[in-house]
C-alpha positions as CSV (number, residue, x, y, z in Angstrom):
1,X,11.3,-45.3,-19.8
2,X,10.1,-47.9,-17.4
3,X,7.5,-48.0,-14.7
4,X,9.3,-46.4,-12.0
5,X,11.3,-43.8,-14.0
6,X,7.2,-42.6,-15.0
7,X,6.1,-42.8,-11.7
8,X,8.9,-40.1,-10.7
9,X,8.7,-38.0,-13.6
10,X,4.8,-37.4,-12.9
11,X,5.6,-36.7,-9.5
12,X,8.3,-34.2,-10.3
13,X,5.4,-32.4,-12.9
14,X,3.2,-32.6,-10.2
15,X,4.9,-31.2,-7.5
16,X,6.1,-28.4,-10.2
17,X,2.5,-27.8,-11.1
18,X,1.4,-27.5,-7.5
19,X,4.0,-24.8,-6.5
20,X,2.2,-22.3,-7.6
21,X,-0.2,-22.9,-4.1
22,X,2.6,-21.9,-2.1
23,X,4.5,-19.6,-3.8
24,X,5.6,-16.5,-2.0
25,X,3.5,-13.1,-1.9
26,X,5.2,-10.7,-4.7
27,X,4.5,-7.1,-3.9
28,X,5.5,-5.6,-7.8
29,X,7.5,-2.3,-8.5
30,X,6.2,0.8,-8.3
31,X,3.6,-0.6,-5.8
32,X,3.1,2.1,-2.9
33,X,2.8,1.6,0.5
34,X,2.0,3.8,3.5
35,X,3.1,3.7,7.3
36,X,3.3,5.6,10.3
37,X,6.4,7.6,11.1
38,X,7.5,6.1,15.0
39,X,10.0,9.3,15.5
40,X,10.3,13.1,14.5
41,X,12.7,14.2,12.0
42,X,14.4,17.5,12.2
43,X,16.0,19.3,9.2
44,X,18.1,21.3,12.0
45,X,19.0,18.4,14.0
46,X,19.0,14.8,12.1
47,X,22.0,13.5,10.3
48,X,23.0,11.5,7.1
49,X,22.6,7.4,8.7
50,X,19.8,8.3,11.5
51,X,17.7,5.3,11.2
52,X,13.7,5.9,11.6
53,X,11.1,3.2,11.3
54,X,7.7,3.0,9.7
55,X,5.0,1.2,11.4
56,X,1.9,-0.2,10.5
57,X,3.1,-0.5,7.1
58,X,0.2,-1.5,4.5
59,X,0.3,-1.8,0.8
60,X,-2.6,-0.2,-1.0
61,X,-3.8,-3.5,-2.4
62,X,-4.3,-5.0,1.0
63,X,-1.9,-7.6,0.6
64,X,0.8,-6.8,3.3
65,X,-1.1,-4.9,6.7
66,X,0.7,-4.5,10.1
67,X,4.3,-4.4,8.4
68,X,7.5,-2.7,9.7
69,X,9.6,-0.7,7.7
70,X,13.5,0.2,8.8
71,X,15.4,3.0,6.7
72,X,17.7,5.4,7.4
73,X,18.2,9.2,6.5
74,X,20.1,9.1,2.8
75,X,20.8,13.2,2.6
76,X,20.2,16.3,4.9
77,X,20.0,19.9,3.6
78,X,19.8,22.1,6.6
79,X,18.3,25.8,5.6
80,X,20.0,28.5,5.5
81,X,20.4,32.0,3.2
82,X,18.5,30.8,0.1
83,X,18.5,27.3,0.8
84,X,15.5,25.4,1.1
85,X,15.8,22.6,4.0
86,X,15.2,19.0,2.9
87,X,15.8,15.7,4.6
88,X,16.1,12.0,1.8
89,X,15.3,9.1,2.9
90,X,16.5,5.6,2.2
91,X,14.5,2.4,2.8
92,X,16.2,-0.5,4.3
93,X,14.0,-3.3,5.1
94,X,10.2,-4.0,5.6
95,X,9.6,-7.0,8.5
96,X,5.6,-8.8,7.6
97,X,3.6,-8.9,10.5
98,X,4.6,-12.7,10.7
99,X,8.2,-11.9,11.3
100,X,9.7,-12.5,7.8
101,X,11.8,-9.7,6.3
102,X,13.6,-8.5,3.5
103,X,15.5,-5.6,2.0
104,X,13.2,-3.1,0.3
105,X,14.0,-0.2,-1.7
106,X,12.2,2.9,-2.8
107,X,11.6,6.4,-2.9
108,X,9.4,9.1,-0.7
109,X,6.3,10.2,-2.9
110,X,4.8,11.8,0.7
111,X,5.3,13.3,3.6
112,X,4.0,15.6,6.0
113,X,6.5,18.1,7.4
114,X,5.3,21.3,9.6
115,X,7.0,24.0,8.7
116,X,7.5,27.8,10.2
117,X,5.7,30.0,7.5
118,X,7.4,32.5,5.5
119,X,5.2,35.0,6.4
120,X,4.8,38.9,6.3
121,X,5.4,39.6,9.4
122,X,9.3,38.3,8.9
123,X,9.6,40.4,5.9
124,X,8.3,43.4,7.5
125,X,10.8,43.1,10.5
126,X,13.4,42.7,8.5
127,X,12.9,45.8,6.3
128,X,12.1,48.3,8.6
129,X,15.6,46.9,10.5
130,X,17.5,48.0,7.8
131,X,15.4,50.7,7.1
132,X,16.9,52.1,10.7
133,X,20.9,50.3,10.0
134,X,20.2,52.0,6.4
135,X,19.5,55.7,7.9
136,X,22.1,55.0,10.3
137,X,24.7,54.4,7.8
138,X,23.3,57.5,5.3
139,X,24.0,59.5,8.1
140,X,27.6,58.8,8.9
141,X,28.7,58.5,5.7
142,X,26.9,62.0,4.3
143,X,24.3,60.7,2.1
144,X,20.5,61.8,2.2
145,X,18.7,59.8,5.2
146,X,15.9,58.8,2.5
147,X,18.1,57.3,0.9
148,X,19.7,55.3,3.3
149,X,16.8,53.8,4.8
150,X,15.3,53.6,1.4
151,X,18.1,51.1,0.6
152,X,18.4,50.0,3.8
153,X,14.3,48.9,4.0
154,X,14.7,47.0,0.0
155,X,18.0,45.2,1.4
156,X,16.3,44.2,5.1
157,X,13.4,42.8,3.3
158,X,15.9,40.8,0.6
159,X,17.7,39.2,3.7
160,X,14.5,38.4,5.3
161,X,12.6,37.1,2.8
162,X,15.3,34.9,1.6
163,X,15.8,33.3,5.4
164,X,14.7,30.1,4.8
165,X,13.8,27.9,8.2
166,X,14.4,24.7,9.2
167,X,11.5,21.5,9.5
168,X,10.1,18.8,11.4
169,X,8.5,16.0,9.9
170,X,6.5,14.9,13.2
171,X,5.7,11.7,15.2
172,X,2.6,9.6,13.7
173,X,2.9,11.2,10.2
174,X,1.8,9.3,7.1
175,X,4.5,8.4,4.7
176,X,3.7,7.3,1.4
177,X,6.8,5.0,-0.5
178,X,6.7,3.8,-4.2
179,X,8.8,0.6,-4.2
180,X,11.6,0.8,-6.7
181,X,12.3,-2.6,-6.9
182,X,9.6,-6.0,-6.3
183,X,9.1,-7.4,-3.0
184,X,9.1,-10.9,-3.0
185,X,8.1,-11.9,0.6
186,X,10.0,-14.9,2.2
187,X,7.9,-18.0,3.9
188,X,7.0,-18.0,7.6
189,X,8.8,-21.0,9.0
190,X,6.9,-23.4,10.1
């Protein structure tokens, strides 16, 4: 090899070792980070493709603060008889606070929702309701009015209890996402 073909070669090794200085900021799978949730999502009223957005995004490391995340709602289960509501969702793209971005995938591991309590009181209600359609119905059809609203009272309280109720995840909640996939972050240009 003669002079020059040297002199090129080292400065192809050096530039190769120096990289390293400027490579771009990895966040690694199963990373989590956490952001605030801009709008409210209602089991009752959202739909499979709403998009939401996380702000002030920041990985538990430290490395990425004051990030942006876009999704979109993957599945909706809206309550009803025995059903549990639920509302999945799907993570889009992150934007850095310096106005790079890229996709980003991962799933929920948090979220606040506020929900309606099952409580007593709606169990209550709902058996001595058909405690009286019960007796009602024992009555015209010639059975013992015990027994009526005795069945009556054990089938209001079933139907009650098994009501399930709709959910809102509010405005400003924390949502925690584990990153199923890394996140290489792209350079700012400059």
């Amino acid at each position: 090899m003669n002079f020059l073909g040297r002199w090129i070669a080292a400065l192809a090794i050096g530039a190769l070792c120096a990289t390293p200085a400027f490579a771009q900021q990895t966040l690694p799978q199963g990373a989590v980070v956490k952001g605030t949730l801009a709008q409210a999502l209602t089991s009752k009223n959202v739909n499979v493709g709403d998009q939401f957005t996380l702000t002030n995004v920041a990985s538990q490391d430290g490395s990425v603060t004051g990030a942006t995340v876009y999704g979109h709602v993957a599945a909706v289960q809206r309550a009803s008889m025995g059903r549990k509501a639920e509302i999945q969702l799907a993570y889009d793209r992150i934007q850095f606070a310096d106005g790079t971005s890229t996709d980003v995938r991962g799933s929920t591991i948090s979220m606040y929702e506020k929900r309606h309590p099952n409580n007593a009181v709606k169990d209550v209600v709902g058996a001595v309701g058909g405690m009286v359609i019960g007796n009602i119905i024992g009555k015209w059809t010639g059975m013992p009015t015990n027994l009526g609203g005795g069945l009556g009272a054990a089938g209001g309280f079933i139907v009650a209890h098994n009501v399930q109720e709709n959910f809102t995840v509010p405005t400003g909640t924390t949502v925690a996402m584990r990153l199923s996939q890394p996140v290489v972050r792209p350079q700012a240009n400059q």
